[in-house]
C-alpha positions as CSV (number, residue, x, y, z in Angstrom):
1,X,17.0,-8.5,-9.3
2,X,19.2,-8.3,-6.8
3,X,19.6,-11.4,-4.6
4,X,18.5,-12.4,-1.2
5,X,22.7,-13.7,-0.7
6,X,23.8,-9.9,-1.2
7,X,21.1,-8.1,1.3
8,X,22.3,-11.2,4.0
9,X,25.8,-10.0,3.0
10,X,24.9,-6.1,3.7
11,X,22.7,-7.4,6.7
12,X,26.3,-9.1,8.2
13,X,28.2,-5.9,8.2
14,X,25.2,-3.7,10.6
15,X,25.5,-3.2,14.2
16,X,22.0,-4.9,14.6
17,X,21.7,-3.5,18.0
18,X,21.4,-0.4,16.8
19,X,18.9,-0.7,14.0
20,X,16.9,2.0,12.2
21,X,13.7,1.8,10.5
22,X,13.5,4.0,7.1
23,X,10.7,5.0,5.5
24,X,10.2,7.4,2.2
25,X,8.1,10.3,3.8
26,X,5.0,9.5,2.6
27,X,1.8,7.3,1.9
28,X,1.9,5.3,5.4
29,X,5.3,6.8,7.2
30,X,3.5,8.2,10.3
31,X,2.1,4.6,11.0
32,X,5.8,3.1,9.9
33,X,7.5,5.9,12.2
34,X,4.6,5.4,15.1
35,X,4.9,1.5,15.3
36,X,8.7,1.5,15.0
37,X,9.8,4.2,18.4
38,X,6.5,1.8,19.9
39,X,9.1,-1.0,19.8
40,X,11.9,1.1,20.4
41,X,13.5,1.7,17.3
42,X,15.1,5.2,16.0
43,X,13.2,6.1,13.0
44,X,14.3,7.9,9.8
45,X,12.4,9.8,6.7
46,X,13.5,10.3,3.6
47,X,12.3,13.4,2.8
48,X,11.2,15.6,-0.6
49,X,11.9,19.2,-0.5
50,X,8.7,21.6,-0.3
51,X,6.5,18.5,1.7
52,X,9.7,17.6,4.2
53,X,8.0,19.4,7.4
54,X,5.5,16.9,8.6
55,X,8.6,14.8,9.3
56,X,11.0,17.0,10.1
57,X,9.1,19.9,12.0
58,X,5.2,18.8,12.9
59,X,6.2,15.4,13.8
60,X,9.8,15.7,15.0
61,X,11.2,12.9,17.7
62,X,12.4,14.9,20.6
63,X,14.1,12.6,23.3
64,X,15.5,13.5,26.4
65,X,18.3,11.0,27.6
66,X,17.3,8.9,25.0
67,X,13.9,8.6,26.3
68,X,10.6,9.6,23.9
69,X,9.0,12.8,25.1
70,X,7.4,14.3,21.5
71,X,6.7,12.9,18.1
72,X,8.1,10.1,16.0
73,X,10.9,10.8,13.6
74,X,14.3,10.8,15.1
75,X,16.0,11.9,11.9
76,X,15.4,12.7,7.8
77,X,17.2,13.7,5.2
78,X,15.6,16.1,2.2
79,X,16.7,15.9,-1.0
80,X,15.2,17.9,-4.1
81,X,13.1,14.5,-5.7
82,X,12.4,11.4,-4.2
83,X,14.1,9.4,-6.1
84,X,17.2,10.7,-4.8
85,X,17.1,7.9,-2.2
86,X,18.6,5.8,-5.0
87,X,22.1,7.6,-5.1
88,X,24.6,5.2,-4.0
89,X,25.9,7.7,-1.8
90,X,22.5,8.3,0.2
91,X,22.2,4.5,-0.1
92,X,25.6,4.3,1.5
93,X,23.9,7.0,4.0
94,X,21.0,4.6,5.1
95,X,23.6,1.3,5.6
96,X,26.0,3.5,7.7
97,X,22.7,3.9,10.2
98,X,21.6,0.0,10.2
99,X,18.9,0.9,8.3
100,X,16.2,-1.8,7.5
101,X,14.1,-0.1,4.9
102,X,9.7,-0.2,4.7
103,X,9.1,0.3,1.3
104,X,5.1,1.9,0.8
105,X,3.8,2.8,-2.6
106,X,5.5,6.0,-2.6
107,X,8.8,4.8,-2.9
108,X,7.6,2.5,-5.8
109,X,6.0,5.2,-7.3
110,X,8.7,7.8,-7.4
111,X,11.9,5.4,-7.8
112,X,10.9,3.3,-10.0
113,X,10.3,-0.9,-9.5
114,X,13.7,-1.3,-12.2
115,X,15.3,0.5,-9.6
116,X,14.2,-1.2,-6.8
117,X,14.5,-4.4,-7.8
118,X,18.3,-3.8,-9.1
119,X,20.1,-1.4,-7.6
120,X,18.5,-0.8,-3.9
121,X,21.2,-2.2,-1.7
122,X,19.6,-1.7,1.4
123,X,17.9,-4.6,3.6
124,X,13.9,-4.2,2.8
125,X,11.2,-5.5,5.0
126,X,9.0,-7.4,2.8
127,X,8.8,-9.2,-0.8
128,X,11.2,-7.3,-2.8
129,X,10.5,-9.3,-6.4
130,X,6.4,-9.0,-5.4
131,X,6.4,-5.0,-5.6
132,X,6.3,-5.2,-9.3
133,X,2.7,-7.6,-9.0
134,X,0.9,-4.7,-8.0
135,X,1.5,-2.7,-11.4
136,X,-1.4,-3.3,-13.7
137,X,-0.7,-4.8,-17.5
138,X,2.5,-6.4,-16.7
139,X,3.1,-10.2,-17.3
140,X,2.3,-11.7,-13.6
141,X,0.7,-8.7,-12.2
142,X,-1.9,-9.4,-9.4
143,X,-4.6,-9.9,-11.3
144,X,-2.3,-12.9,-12.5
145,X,-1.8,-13.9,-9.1
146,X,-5.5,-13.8,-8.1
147,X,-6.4,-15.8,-11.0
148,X,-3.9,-18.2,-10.0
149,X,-5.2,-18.5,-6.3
150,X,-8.6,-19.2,-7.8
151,X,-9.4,-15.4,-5.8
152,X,-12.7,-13.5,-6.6
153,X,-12.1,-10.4,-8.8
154,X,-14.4,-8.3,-10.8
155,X,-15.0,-9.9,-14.4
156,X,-12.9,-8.1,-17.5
157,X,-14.5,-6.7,-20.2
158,X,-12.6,-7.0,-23.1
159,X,-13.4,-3.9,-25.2
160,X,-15.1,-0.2,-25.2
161,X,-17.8,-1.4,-27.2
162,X,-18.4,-4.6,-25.4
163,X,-19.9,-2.3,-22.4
164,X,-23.4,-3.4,-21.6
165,X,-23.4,-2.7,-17.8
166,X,-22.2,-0.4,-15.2
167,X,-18.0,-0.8,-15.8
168,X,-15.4,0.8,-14.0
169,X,-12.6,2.1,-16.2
170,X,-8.9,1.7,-14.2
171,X,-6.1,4.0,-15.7
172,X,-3.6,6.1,-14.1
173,X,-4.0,10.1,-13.6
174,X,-2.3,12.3,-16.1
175,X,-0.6,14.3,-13.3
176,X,-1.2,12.9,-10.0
177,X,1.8,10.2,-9.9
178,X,0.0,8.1,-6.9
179,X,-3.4,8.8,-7.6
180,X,-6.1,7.6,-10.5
181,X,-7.7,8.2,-13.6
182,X,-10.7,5.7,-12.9
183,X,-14.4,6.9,-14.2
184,X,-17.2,4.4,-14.4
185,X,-19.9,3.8,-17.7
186,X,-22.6,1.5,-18.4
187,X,-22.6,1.8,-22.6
188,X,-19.9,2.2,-25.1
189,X,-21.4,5.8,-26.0
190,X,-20.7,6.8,-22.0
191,X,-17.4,5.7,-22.2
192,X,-16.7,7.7,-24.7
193,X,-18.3,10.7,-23.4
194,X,-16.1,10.6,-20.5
195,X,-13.3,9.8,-21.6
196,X,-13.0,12.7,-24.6
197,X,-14.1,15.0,-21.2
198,X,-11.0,13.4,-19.0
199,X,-8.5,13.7,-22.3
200,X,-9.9,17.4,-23.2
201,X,-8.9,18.0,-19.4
202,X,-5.9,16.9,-19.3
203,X,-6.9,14.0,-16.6
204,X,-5.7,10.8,-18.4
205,X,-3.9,10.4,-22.0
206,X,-4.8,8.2,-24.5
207,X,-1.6,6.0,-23.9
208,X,-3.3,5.1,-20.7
209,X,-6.9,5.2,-21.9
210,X,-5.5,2.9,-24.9
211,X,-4.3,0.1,-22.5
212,X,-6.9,0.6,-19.5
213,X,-8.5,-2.2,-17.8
214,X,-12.1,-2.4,-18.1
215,X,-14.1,-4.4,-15.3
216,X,-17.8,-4.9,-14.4
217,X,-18.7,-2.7,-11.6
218,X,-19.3,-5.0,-8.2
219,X,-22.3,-2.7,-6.2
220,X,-21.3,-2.9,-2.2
221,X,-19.2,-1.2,0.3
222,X,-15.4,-1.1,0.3
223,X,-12.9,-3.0,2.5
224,X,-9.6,-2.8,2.5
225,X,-8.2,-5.9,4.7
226,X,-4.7,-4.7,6.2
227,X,-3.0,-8.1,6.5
228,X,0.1,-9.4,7.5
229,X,1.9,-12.9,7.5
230,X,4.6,-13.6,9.9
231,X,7.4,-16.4,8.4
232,X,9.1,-16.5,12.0
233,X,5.4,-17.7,14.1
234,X,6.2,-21.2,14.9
235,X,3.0,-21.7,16.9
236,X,-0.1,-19.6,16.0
237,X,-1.7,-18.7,12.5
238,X,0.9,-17.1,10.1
239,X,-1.9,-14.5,8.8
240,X,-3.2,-11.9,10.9
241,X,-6.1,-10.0,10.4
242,X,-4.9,-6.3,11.6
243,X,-7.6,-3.6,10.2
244,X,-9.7,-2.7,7.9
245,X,-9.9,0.6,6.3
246,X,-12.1,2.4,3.7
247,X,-10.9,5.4,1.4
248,X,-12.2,9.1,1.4
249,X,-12.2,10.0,-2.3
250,X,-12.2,13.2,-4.4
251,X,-14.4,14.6,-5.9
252,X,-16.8,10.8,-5.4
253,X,-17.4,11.8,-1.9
254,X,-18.3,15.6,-3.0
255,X,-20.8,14.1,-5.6
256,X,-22.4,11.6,-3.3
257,X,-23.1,14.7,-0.7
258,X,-25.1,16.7,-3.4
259,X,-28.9,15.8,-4.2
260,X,-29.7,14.3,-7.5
261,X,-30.8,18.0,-9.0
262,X,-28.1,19.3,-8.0
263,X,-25.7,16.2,-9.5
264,X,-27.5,16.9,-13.0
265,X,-27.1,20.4,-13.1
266,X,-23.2,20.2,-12.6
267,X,-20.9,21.6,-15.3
268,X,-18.9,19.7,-18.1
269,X,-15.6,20.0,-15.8
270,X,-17.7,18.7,-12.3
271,X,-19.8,16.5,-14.0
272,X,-17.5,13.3,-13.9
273,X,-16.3,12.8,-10.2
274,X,-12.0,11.9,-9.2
275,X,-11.1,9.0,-7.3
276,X,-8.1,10.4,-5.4
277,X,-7.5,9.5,-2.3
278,X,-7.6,12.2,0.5
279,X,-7.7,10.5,3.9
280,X,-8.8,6.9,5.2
281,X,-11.3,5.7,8.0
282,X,-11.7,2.4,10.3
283,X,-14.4,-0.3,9.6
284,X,-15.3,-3.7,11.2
285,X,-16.8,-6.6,9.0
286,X,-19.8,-8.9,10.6
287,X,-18.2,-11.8,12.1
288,X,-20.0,-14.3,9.8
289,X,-17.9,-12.5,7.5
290,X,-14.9,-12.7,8.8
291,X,-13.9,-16.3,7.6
292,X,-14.3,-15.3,4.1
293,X,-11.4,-12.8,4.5
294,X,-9.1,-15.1,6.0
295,X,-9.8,-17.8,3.4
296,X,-8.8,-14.9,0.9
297,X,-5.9,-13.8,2.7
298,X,-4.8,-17.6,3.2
299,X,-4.9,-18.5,-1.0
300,X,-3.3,-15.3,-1.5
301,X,-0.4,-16.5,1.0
302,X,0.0,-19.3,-0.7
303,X,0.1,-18.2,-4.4
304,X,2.7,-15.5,-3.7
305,X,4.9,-19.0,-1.9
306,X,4.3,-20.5,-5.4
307,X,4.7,-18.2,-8.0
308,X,7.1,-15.6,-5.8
309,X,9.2,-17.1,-4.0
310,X,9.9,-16.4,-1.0
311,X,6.1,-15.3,-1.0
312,X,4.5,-12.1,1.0
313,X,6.3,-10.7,4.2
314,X,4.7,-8.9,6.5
315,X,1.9,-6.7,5.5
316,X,-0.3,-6.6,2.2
317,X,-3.8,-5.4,1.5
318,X,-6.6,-7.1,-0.5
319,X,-8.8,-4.4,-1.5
320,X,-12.4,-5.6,-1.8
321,X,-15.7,-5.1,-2.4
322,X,-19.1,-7.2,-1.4
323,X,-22.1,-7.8,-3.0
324,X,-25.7,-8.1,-2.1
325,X,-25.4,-11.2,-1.8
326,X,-22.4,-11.0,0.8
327,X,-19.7,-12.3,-1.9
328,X,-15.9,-11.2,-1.8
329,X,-14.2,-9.7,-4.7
330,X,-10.4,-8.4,-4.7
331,X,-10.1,-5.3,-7.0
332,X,-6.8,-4.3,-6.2
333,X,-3.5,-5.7,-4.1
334,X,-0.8,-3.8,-2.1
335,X,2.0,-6.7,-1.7
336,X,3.4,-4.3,0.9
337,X,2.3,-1.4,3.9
338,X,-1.5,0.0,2.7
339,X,-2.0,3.0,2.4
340,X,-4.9,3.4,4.8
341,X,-3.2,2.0,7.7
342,X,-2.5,5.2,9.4
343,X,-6.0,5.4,10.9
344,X,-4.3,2.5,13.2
345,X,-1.5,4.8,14.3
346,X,-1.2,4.9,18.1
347,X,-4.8,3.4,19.0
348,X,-3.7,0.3,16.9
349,X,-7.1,-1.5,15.2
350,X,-9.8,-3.4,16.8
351,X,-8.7,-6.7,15.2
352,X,-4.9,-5.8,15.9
353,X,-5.9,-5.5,19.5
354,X,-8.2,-7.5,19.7
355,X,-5.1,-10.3,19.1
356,X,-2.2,-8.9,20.3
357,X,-3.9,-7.5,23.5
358,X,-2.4,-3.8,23.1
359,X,-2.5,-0.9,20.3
360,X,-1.6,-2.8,17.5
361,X,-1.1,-0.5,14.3
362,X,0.3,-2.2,11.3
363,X,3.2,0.1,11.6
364,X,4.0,-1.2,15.3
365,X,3.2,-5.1,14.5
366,X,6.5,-4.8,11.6
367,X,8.6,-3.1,14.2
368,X,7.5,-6.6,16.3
369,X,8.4,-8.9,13.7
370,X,11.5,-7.1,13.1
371,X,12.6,-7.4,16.8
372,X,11.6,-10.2,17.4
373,X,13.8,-11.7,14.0
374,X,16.8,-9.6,15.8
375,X,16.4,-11.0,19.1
376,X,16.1,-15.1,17.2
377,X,18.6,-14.1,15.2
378,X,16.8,-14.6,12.0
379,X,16.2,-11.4,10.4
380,X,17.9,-12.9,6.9
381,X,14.3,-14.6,7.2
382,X,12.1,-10.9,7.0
383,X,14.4,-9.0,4.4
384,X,15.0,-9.2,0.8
C-alpha cells in the first residue's frame, strides 16, 4: 500500500492553484466532470479507445477566455485499454497537471485494486486502502465491515442444497467486466437449473459459480443512499445525505414489462432475466424513514474509522433494500462515487439541495470539499 507520507510528498510539489480533477471516463465521470467546472475546476478524462467520444467530442469543455460556454471536459487523453492510466509515464502525465484523481468502479475494475493500492502515485480523493472492501470473498470485504458495524444485511445461505426459499445468487458476469452474473432460486433443483443454463451460455463460469455468495432474497424496493462524509466540517454533521438512486436493469426490467403468459412461454436463452445495469433514476424515502438511513450511514462511518483507518472520505453508497415491514438491509457498498449518481448531474438531488441550498450533485459537493481543503490548506486531510 502505498502510504499517506508519499501522496503528502507528491501533494507538496503541485501548483495547487491550479488543480485538476481526473476521472477514468466512465461509470460516474459526467457527474465527477459536472460538479468539478461547477466549482471551477479544469476537468480531465482518461479515456479508452473506441468509447473516448462522449468525453472528448459529445461532452467537450469549450471556454472562451477561460470562461465555460459548452460542456464539461477540458481535456482527455485515449489510450488503447484502461489500464494504461497505470504507466508511470501517463502517471507522470496526470502530476505534471495537479491532478487530484476520483477513483469510480471503473478504474477499480479495469486497473486492478494491486495496482491501485501499490503503484498509483497520484493524490486520490477518498479511502485508498477501503477500495478493496467492496470486492466480494476477500478477508475484510464489506460484508466484514457490515458485520462489524452490527449493519443489517441479507442472511447467507451456506450451500446450493441448503436453499429452501427465494435466494439471490451474487457472481460476476463471464464477459461483462462491471456488470453481474446474479439469478435468483427458491430450491436446490432451481439453482441448478439456472445455473447449467448461465454456464451452457457462456454467462458465468464455474470458478465463479463455485465461490458465489448465496443470500435470502429481502422482497422491497431498492435504495441506493449516495452518501458522503466530510473530515474537514468542524461545525455541522460529518454525514450528508445527497441522493438516492435506483438501477434500471437488463433484461429484469424487460421481464417485469411482459404479462405472466407471456413470461412462461419465453425461450431457454430469455427465460432467466440479466441484472446489468443500463441507466439509474431519482427516488425520495418517507421521512419517517429517513433516520434509519442516517443511523446506517453513521455505524458505517464509524467502522471504516476502526477497521480502516483513516476511514471513508467523501462519498460511498449503501445499497439497500426494505421490507414489508419497513426494515433496512445493506446488500452491497461502494466505499467511493456510486454509480447512479449522475441522475444528480446539474439539477443536483433533492436532499443535496435541500442542505446545501443550490444544485448539489455528488460530483459538485467533492469539487466543494476539495476547495474548500485548498483554500484551509488541508487537503493532506481528503487524499490518500
Amino acid at each position: 500500500m502505498i502510504e499517506r507520507k508519499e501522496i503528502t510528498e507528491v501533494l507538496c510539489e503541485y501548483d495547487i492553484s491550479e488543480t485538476t480533477i481526473g476521472v477514468l471516463a466512465s461509470h460516474s465521470a459526467l457527474d465527477v466532470c459536472d460538479g468539478a467546472v461547477e466549482e471551477g475546476f479544469r476537468t480531465y478524462a482518461v479515456c479508452e479507445k473506441g468509447r473516448e467520444k462522449t468525453y472528448t467530442q459529445y461532452f467537450k469543455a469549450h471556454r472562451i477566455n477561460g470562461n465555460l460556454i459548452r460542456g464539461i471536459v477540458d481535456s482527455a487523453d485515449i489510450y488503447s485499454k484502461f489500464n494504461e492510466i497505470m504507466k508511470p509515464q501517463n502517471q507522470k502525465k496526470m502530476r505534471e497537471k495537479n491532478t487530484i484523481f476520483i477513483p469510480n468502479r471503473s478504474f477499480t475494475s479495469y486497473c486492478g485494486i494491486d495496482e491501485i493500492e501499490n503503484n498509483f502515485k497520484v493524490p486520490m480523493f477518498g479511502s485508498r486502502n477501503l477500495l478493496r472492501s467492496e470486492e466480494r470473498g476477500e478477508e475484510r470485504d464489506y460484508y466484514w465491515l457490515l458485520e462489524k458495524a452490527g449493519l443489517p444485511y441479507p442472511e447467507k445461505i451456506a450451500s446450493p442444497e441448503d436453499i429452501d426459499s427465494l435466494v439471490m445468487v451474487k457472481l460476476p458476469h463471464a464477459v461483462k467486466k462491471l456488470e453481474r452474473g446474479f439469478f435468483t432460486a427458491a430450491s436446490f433443483d432451481e439453482y441448478r437449473k439456472k445455473s447449467e443454463a448461465f454456464l451452457k451460455q457462456g454467462i458465468i463460469t464455474k470458478e465463479a459459480l463455485a465461490s458465489a455468495r448465496i443470500e435470502r432474497y429481502v422482497i422491497g424496493p431498492v435504495f441506493n443512499l449516495d452518501m458522503f462524509y466530510s473530515p474537514l466540517e468542524e461545525k455541522m454533521s460529518r454525514v450528508e445525505l445527497l441522493g438516492i438512486d435506483w438501477r434500471f436493469e437488463t433484461s429484469l426490467d424487460g421481464h417485469v414489462r411482459l404479462p405472466a403468459p407471456q413470461q412462461i412461454a419465453l425461450n431457454e436463452r430469455q427465460l432467466t432475466p440479466e441484472y446489468t445495469v443500463c441507466g439509474h433514476n431519482s427516488a425520495t424515502l418517507r421521512e419517517s424513514l429517513l433516520e434509519d438511513a442516517f443511523e446506517l450511514a453513521e455505524k458505517y462511518v464509524k467502522a471504516t474509522q476502526k477497521y480502516y483507518e483513516p476511514g471513508i472520505i467523501g462519498p460511498f453508497c449503501l445499497q439497500t433494500c426494505v421490507d414489508k415491514d419497513l426494515n433496512f438491509y445493506v446488500y452491497d457498498v461502494a466505499p467511493r462515487v456510486g454509480g447512479g449518481t449522475n441522475v444528480h448531474v446539474s439539477v443536483g438531488h433533492p436532499y443535496g439541495n435541500t442542505l446545501w441550498r443550490k444544485p448539489m450533485s455528488t460530483g459538485r459537493r467533492m469539487a466543494m470539499e476539495i476547495r474548500k481543503a485548498i483554500e484551509q490548506e488541508r487537503i493532506e486531510e481528503i487524499v490518500t
